[in-house]
N, C-alpha and C positions, 0 to 999 in steps of 0.2 A: 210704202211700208219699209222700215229701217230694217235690214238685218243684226241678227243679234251681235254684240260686241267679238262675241266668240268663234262667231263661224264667218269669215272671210272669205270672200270670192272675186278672184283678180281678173282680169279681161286682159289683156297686150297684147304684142304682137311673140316676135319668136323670144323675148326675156321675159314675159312675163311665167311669173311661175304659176305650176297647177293647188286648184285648189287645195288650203290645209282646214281639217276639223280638229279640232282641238275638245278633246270631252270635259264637262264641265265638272269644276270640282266638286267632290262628293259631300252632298249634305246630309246632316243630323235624320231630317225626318224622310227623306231618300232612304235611307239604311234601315228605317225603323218599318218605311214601306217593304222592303224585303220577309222579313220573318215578323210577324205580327206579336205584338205581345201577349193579343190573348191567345194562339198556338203555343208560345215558347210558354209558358205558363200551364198548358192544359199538356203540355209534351213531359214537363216535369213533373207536373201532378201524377199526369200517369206514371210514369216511371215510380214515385214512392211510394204507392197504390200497391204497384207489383210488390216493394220491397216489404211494405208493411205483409202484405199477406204470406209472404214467403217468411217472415220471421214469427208469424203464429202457426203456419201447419208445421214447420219447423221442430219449435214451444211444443206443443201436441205431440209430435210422432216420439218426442221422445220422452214424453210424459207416458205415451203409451206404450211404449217398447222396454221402460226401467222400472214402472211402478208392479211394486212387488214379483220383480226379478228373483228374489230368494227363495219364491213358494213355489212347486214344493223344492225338499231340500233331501231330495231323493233323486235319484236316476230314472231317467223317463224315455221311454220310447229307444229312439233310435240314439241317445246318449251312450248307450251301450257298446256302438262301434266308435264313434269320432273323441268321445272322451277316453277310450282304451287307448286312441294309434295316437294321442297328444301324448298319454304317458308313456307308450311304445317310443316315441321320440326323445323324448326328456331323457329315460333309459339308453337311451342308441342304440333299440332291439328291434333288431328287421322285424319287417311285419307288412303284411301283404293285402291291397284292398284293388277294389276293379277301379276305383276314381282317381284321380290325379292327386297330385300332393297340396299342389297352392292352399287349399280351405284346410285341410289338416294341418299344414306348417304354422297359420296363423292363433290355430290354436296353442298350438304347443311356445309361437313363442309370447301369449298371453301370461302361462303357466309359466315359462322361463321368468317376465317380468317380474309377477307376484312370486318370485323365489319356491314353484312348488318344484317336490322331486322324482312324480310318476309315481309315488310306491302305488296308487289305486287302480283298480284295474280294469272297472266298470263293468263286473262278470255277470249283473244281474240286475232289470229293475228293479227296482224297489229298493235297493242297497241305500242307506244312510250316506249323505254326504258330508252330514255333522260328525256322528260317529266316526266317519272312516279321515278325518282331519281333510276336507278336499277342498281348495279355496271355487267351489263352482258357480259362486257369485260372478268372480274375474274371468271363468270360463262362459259366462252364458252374456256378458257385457260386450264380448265382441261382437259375436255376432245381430246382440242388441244395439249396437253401435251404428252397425252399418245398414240393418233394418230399417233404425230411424233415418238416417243419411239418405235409403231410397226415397222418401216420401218427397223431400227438396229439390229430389234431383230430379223426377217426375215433375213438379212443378218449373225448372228450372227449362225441362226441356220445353213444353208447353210455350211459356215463354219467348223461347230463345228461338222458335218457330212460328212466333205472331200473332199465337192464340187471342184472345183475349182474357181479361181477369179473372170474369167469370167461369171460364173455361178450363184454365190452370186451375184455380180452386177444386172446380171440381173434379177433373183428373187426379190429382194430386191427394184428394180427398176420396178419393176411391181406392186410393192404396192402403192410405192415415186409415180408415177405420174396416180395411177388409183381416177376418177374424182369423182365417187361413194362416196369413203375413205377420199378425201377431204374434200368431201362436209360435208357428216355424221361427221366425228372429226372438225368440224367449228361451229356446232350447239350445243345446250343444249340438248344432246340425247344420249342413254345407247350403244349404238353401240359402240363408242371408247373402252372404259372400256370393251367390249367383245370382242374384237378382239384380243385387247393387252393381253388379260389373256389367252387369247386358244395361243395368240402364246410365250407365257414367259411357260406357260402347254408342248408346244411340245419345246423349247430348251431348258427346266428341263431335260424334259423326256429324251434327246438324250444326254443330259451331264451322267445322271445318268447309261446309258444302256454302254456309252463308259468305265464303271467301273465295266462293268458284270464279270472282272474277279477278280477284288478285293471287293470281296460282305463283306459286315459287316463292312467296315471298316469308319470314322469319315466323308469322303469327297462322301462314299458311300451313308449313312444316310441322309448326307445333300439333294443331290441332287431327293434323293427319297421324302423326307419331303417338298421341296421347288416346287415338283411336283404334290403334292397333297396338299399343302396351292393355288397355281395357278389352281389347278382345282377347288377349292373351290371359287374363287373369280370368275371364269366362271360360274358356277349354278348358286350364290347366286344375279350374275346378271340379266340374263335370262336364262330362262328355256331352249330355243333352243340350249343351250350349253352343255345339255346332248348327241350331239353329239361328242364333243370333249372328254368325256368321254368313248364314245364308242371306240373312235379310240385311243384312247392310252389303253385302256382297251384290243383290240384287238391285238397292239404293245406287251403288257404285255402276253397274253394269248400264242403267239408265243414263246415268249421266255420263260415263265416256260415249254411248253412243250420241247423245247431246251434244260431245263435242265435234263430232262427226256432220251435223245439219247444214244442210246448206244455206237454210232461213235461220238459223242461228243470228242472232243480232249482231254480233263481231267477223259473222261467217265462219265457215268450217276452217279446221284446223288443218293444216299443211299434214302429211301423216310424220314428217321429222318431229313435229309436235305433237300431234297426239302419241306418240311414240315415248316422248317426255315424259306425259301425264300418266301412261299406261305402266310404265317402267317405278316411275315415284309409288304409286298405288299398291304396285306388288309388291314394293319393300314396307313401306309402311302398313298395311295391312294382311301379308302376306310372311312376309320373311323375320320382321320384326317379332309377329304374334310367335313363330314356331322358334325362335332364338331365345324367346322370353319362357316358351313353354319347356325349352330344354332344358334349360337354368334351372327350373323347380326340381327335375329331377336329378340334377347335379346335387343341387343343395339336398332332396332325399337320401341321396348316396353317400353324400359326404357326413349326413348325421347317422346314419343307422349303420355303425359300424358293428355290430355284436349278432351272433347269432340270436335267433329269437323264433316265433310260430311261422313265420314266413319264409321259411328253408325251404319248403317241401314245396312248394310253388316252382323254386328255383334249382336248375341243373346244379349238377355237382362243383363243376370250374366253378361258377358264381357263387357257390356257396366258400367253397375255397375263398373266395376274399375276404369273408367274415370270420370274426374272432371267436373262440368257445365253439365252432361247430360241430356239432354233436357225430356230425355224418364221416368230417374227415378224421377227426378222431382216433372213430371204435372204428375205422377203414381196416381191416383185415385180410391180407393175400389169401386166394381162395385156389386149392392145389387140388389133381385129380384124385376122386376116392376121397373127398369130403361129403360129410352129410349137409346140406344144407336147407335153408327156407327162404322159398321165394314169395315176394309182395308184391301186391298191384300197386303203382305208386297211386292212382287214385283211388282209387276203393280199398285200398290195404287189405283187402284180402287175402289170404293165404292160397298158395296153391299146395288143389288136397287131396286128398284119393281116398275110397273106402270100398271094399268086399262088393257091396250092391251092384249091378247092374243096370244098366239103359233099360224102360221098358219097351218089349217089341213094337207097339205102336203109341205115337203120342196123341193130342187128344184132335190134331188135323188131321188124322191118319196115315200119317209119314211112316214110313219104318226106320227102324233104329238099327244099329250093331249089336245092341243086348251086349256090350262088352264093358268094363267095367267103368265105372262113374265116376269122372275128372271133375271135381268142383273147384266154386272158392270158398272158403271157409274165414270167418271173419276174428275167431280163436286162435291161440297158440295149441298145438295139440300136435300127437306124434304123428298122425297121418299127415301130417304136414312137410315130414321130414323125406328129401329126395340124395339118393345119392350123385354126383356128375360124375360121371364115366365119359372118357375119351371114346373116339367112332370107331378108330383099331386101338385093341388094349397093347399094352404095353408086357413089354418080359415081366415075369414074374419076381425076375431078380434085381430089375430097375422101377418098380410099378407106385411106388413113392418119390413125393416132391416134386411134382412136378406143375408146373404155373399153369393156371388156367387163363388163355388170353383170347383179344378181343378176334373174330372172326374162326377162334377153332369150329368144329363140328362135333357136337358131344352128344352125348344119350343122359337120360335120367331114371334110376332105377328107384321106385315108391319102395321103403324098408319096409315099410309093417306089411304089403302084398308082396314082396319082390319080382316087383313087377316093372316094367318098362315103358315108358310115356310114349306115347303115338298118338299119329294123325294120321286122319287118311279121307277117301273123297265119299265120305258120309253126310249128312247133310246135319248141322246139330240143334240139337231138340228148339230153341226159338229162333233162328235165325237159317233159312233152309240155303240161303246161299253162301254160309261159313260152314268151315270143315270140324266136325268131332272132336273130341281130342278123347282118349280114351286110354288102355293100358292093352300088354302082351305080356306072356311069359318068358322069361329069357329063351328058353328055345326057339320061339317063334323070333326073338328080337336080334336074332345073331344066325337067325334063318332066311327063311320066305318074306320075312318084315323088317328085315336088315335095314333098308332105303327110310321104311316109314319110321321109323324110330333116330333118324336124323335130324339135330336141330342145330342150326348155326349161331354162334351166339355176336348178338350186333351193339356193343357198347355206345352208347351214347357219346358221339364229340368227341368220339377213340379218337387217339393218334399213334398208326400204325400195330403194332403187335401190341397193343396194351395191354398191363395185369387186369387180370378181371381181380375185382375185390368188394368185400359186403360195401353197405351203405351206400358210398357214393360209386360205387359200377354200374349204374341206371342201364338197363339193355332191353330190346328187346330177341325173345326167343321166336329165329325163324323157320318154319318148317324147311324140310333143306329141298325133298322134291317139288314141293308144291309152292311154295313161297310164299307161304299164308303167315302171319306172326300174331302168339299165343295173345289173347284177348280176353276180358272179363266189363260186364255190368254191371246195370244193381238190380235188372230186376229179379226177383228169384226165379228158382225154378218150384216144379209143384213139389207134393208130399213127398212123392215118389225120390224126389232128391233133398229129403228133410229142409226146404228154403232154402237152401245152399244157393249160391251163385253160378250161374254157368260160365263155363271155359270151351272157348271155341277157337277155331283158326279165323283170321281176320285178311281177307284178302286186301283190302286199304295197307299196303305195310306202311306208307306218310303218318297214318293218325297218333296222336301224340298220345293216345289213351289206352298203347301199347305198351307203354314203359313197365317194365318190373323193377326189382331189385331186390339183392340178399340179404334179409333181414338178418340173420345168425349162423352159428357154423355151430351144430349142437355136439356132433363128433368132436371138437376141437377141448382140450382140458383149458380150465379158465386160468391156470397157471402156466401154460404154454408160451411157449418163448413166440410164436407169431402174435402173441396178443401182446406184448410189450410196444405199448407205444415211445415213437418218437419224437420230440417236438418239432411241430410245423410252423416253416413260417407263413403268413397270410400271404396269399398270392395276390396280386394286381392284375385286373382284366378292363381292357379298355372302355374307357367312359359307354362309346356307342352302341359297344357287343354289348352291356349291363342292358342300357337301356332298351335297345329293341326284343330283346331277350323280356325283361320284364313285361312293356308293348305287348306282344305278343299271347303274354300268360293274362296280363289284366283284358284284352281284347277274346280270349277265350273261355275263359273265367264269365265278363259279362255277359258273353252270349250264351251262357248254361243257363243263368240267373232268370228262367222262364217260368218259375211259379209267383205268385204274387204276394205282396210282402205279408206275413204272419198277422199284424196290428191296422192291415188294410182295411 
């Protein structure tokens, strides 16, 4: 039998060369053996299969998410908050919510687009959106927008993880007609915008992971980048979207240990490598997302420059950087031997005193002082009015003008009693392990109760001997022996103390629900030369002190928010 032309095999001695194979040139129906036509046919059918159906639930979601967009043409529901803080934006009037900015920025710059100018305010369902000129078509299109946009992207992830057609349909199809998802993307409400981010977060995430074997490379980077800008847009909306981090976090967590296997099909990774991967991961989904979530409230900062309802959330400094505020304003130096009136900064209650007494026992059988009855009071009213007296008085012939500042030690004498604010180790009427707060007569307050008629005064964010002054001197008052600081609730007290609010010592002095502040100086004539204001100029406070400062108040704020919503 001949060998074929092509493959030659030589015999010699020591010149003879070693065998050479020569591969035979490639033919037409060789090549067509390779990839079948009927595969490559039924590979492309599929593929338009998917396309075609992705361009009908498409068709659909947004058939369902614009058709009769205008009805009603009223305020509904929770429009009430997210169409107020667009106009609040529009306006550049601070204004305070527990949710992050991103879903509110996007409204307001819907409302920029269509040239509106915030005059509405959304103060009540039911308000006309015709009547009150409000283009809330363009307001309820975004988040119809991006409504329909989930349905695709549902389907796309499906997909783009090997489902099958039927299977995408129907996921995809369980968003397209779920009534929930309609209703919420029809409305002026932050839900669209977090739904569409957790799901554009999970078909990042699953584009990115189908490139685990080609790590580092330009379409690798991307989809890792473009996965942690989409988690970012999920936080920076609502907080509840720290779930969506978990869960790709946990996605993640799987597969670096993946990279760790030693049955791993490439083998385990050197740890210089995994080191690589672990290091890329935290930036792109880690550092990226928190650099993108800052940014949003740069950009809140940098819009809302005007005073507005969101002052009183925020310390004094912070308010100083806003324009028009009302706080640094009517700020007034507050000197020894003024009448004044102090407020809770949250409860704005007044603190108040009236003739009554404690009863001897209350209704656990505690005993009282039976001394006279320190409330809060929720009115303007005289028994509101307290004189501040320094702890040694002064000559009689020097006993004017003099500054009241941060850490003195003063006393408070109630006018309409003339009587003397005290504390002492009583236990008070609802809270048996906070101290009393109750009144003495001056003889007793410059006697035997000298000590307990001591309070230090602790300005907020003082620096050093600072003036105490109304509005913006936030302080709290601390008993001086005891070191308890004056405190108020909401819940009332009984009849016994006509519902007034109680005022106790607060042994916690950290809790932020200590604050008071000088609402008025009613001794003071309103043509008095201290009430000439000066013009201020707006102070500058740095980006990160703003921000975690707000942090803090929206993280405190949300955890009060323990009753369940009114329309629930």
């Amino acid at each position: 039998m001949s060998s074929p032309s092509n493959s030659v095999r030589q015999r010699g001695g020591q010149g003879a060369k070693k065998a050479v194979s020569v591969p035979p040139p490639a033919r037409d129906d060789q090549l067509n053996g390779l990839v079948k036509p009927e595969e490559l046919k039924s590979a492309l059918g599929s593929e338009w299969d998917y396309k075609l159906g992705l361009a009908v639930i498409t068709t659909l979601a947004f058939i369902t998410r614009f058709w009769g967009i205008g009805h009603p043409n009223e305020v509904v529901f929770d429009e009430v908050h997210f169409g107020k803080f667009a106009s609040y934006y529009l306006q550049r009037t601070y204004f305070f919510d527990v949710h992050p900015p991103f879903g509110k920025l996007l409204f307001a710059l819907m409302g920029w687009f269509v040239g509106y100018d915030g005059h509405f305010l959304f103060d009540n369902i039911g308000d006309s959106y015709i009547d009150n000129n409000v283009p809330y078509v363009a307001f309820r299109a975004m988040p119809a927008l991006l409504g329909a946009l989930t349905v695709p992207t549902v389907f796309l992830i499906m997909w783009e993880s090997g489902y099958s057609l039927p299977a995408a349909v129907v996921a995809s199809g369980l968003v397209l007609f779920d009534n929930a998802h309609i209703g919420q993307t029809r409305l002026i409400l932050l839900d669209a915008t977090l739904v569409f981010a957790m799901s554009v977060s999970v078909l990042c995430y699953v584009r990115f992971y189908k490139l685990r074997h080609e790590p580092f490379g330009r379409k690798w980077w991307k989809w890792l980048l473009l996965t942690g800008v989409a988690l970012s847009c999920v936080i920076s909306t609502k907080y509840v979207g720290v779930f969506t981090f978990l869960t790709i976090g946990s996605a993640v967590a799987i597969d670096l240990w993946g990279l760790l296997d030693v049955n791993r099909r490439q083998g385990a990774l050197t740890l210089p490598e995994f080191g690589k991967h672990f290091a890329a991961r935290t930036f792109g989904l880690i550092i990226v997302p928190f650099l993108f979530y800052l940014f949003w409230f740069q950009i809140h900062f940098a819009i809302l420059t005007r005073s507005g309802p969101g002052d009183e959330f925020m310390s004094p400094e912070f308010q100083e950087t806003l324009s028009d505020n009302i706080m640094t304003m009517q700020a007034v130096g507050i000197e020894y031997h003024d009448a004044i009136t102090l407020r809770h900064k949250e409860t704005k209650t007044y603190l108040h005193s009236h003739p009554d007494k404690y009863p001897l026992r209350y209704d656990d059988g505690r005993v009282s002082s039976q001394g006279q009855q320190v409330t809060g009071y929720p009115f303007n009213d005289t028994n509101n009015h307290w004189e501040i007296l320094p702890a040694t008085p002064f000559p009689e012939s020097d006993a004017l003008g003099h500054h009241v500042k941060n850490g003195d030690l003063i006393k408070l004498r109630h006018l309409v009693t003339d009587t003397i604010l005290l504390s002492h180790d009583v236990a008070s009427p609802y809270y048996p392990t906070n101290q009393e707060f109750t009144t003495v007569t001056l003889e007793e307050a410059y006697g035997d109760r000298h000590n307990d008629t001591l309070f230090e005064l602790k300005i907020e964010n003082a620096k050093g001997k600072q003036d105490f002054k109304t509005m913006s001197g936030q302080f709290k008052l601390v008993h001086f022996p005891s070191k308890v600081a004056m405190w108020t609730h909401t819940t009332p007290l009984p009849e016994w103390a006509f519902k007034q609010a109680e005022i106790n010592g607060n042994k916690n002095l950290q809790q932020a629900s200590n604050v008071w502040y000088v609402d008025d100086l009613p001794s003071l004539p309103a043509d008095s030369e201290r009430r000439v204001k000066e013009p201020k100029k707006i102070k500058h406070v740095a980006f990160l002190k703003k921000y975690f400062e707000l942090q803090r108040a929206m993280f405190y704020h949300n955890n009060a928010l323990t009753s369940s919503h009114p329309y629930a």
